[in-house]
N, C-alpha and C positions, 0 to 999 in steps of 0.2 A: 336147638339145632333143627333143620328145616331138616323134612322124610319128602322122599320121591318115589313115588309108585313106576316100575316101568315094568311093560309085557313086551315079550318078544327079546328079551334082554340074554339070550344067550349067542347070538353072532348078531352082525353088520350093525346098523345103527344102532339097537338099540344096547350091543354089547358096547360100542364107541363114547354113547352118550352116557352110560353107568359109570364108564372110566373117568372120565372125565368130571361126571357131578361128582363123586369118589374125591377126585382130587382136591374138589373145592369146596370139601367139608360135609357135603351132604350126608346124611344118610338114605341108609338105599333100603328096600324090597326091590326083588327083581324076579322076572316070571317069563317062566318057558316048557313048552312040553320035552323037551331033550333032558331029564336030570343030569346028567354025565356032562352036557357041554354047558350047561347053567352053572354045575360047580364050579366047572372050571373056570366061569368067569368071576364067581366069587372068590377063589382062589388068587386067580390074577389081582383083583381087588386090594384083597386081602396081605398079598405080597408085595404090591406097589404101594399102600396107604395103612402102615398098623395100625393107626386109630379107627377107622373107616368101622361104622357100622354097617353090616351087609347082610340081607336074609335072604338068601334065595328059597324062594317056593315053586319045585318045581311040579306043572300038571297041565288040566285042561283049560282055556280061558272060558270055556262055550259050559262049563260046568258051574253048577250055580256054591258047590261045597267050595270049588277051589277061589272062586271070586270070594267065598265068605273068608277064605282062610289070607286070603290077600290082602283082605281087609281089618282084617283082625291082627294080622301080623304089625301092618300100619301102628294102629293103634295102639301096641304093645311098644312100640320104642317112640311113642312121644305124637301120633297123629298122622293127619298127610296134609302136604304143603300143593305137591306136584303131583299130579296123574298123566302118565304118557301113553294115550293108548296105541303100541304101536305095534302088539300084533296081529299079523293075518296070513292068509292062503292065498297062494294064488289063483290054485286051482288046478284045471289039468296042461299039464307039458308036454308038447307046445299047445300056446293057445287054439282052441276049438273057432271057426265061429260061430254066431249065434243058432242058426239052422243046424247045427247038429252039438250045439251044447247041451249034454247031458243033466236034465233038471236034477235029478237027485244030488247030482255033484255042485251044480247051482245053490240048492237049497245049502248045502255042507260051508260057501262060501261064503252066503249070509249071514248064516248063525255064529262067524267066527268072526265074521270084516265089521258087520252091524248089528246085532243082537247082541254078544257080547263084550262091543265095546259102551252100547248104553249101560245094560245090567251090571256091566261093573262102577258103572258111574252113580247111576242107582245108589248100587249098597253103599258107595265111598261119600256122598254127597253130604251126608250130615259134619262129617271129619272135615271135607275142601269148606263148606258152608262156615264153620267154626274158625280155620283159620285164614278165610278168603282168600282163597289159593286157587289153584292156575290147572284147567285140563287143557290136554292138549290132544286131539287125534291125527296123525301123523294121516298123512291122505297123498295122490299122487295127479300126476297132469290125467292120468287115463279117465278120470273123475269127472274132467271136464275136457276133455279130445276123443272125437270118434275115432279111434286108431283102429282099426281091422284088428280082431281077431282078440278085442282086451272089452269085451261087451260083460263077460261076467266082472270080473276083479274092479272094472272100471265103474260097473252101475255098483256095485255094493260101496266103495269109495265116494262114490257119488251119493248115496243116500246118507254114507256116514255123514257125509260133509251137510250136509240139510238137517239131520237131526241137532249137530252141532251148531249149525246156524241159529234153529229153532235153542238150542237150548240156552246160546249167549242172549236171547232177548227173555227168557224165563227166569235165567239167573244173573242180573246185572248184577249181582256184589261180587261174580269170581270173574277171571279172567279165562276165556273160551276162546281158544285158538284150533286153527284148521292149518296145520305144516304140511307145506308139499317140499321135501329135502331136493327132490328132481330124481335122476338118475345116478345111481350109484354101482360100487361095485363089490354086487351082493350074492350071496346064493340064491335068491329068488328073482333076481333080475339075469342070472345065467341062465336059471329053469325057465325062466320068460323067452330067451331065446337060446334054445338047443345049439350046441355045435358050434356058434359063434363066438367070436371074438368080442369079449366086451372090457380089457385092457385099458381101453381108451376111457372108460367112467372111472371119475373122480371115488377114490376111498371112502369108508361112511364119517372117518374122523374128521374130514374140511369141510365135513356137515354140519358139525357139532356147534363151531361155535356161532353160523347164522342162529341155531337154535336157541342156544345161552342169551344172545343179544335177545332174541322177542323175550324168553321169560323175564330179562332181568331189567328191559327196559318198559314193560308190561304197555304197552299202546292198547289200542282198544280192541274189544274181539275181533275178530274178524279170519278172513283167507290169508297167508303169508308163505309166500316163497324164499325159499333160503336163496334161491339168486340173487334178488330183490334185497332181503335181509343186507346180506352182503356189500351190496353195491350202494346201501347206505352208510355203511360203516368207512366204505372209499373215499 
């Protein structure tokens, strides 16, 4: 049975995309700093697929115990097939701009967007190496659009997306993807903009399955927009 590593797996995508691989036999680790709303999603799991193996570990990504415990949990029900690295911080709400973005809170969205989505890839490498399996860093347009006001969450997404560049030409036997899902309608894309109305973004579930299509059609590493995805499958 194929294991899927996901972080951030307690709301929006990545709670969407656990339901769903859940469905079609995966088994899961899932990881979030919320215990309370992580169980709950293994619960819902758990209630919608009796068979469904599910481990949730819930703590810090940016801690190097909880990445070992992630990894190890992995290993313990059979390996890891999938690594989705898809959490992170925004940052502070509403966006700062740059001139008065506060670096210590800069450094906090570093260590969470791109230090440890490497270091978990790190420790997990020998398991994806073994069964030439698929990372994936979830990454956004802010990455590559100067949009006012998204200079921090945008450059650490942007570095993600370079280290992953860099790491599909280091490791050609896996499959190295960079998912940008778009706009969604998420908790941290409300925190993104206070006060507003953001009704009009698509759910993170009509996310999922541009997603399923790259893993399962595996093309070559690269950049992939789930619009894009989509509008192949039309």
């Amino acid at each position: 049975m194929a294991v899927a590593l996901i972080t951030g797996a307690s709301r929006g995508f990545g709670r969407a995309l656990a339901l769903d691989l859940a469905a079609s036999g995966w088994d899961l680790v899932i990881d979030a700093r919320g215990g309370e709303a992580l169980q709950r999603t293994a619960e819902e799991i758990a209630a919608r697929h009796p068979g469904a193996v599910v481990r949730a570990v819930a703590g810090d990504i940016s801690q190097a115990s909880h990445r070992d415990e992630l990894v190890a949990t992995a290993a313990s029900i059979g390996g890891l097939d999938l690594l989705v690295n898809n959490a992170s911080v925004l940052g502070p709400s509403p966006q700062p701009t740059l001139d008065e973005y506060p670096l210590d809170v800069l450094e906090d969205v570093y260590r969470v967007n791109v230090i440890a989505p490497l270091a978990l890839i790190q420790r997990a490498l020998p398991l994806l190496v073994a069964s030439r399996g698929t990372i994936v860093d979830v990454t956004s347009d802010a990455a590559v659009e100067g949009y006012e006001g998204w200079g921090g969450y945008g450059s650490s997404k942007a570095a993600l997306e370079q280290l992953n560049n860099v790491l599909a030409a280091e490791q050609p036997g896996l499959h190295v993807y960079r998912f940008d899902p778009g706009d969604m309608r998420t908790q941290m894309h409300q925190e993104a903009f206070p006060g507003e109305d953001i009704s009009d973004r698509p759910e993170p579930e009509t996310v999922v399955p541009a997603f399923r299509r790259l893993v399962a059609n595996t093309p070559p590493s690269g950049r992939y927009r789930a619009a894009d995805l989509s509008e192949m499958a039309s």
